[in-house]
C-alpha positions in Angstrom: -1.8 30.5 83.3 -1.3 34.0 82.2 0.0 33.2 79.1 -2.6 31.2 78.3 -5.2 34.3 79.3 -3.1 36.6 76.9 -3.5 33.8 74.1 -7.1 33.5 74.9 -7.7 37.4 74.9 -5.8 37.8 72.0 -7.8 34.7 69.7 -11.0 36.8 71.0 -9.4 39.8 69.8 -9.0 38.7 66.7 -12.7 36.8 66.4 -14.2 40.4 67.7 -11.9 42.2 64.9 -13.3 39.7 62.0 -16.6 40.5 63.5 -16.4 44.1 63.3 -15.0 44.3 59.4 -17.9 41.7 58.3 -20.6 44.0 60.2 -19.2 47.2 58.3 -19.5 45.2 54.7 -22.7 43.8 55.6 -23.5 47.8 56.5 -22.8 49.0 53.6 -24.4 46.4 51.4 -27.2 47.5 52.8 -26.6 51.4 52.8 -26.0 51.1 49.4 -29.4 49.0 48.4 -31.5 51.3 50.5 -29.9 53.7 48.1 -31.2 52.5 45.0 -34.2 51.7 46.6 -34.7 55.5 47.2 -33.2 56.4 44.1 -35.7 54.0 42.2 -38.9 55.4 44.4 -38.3 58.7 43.5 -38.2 58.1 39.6 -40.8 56.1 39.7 -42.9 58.4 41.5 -41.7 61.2 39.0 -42.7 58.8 36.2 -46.5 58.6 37.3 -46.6 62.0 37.6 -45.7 62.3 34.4 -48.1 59.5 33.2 -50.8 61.5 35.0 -50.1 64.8 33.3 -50.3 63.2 30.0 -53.6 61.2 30.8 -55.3 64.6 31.8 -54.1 66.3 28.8 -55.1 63.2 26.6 -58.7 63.1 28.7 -59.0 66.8 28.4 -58.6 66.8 24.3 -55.6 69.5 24.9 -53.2 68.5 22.4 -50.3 70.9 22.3 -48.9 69.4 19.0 
């Protein structure tokens, strides 16, 4: 009967070891496409910004050229 615990501990070893590995890739899928996301956020809120400038100096007849 013992052995069969050790087998049985050991098989749920393994399971919670296969477990663990697919969390951490699943983890940093994720960590990575927040990432972007951020990364994407930002220039896209530095874009209208821009855009915003350019309408107000287009609106405002100030052309620099």
């Amino acid at each position: 009967m013992a052995d069969k615990e050790i087998s049985s501990l050991n098989v749920l070893e393994e399971k919670l070891d296969i477990l663990v590995k697919r969390f951490e890739e699943q983890k940093g899928i994720i960590d990575s496409y927040v990432e972007r996301e951020r990364d994407w956020k930002k220039s896209k809120i530095l874009q209208n910004k821009e855009i915003d400038k350019l309408k107000s100096k287009l609106s405002n007849g100030d052309n620099d050229d």
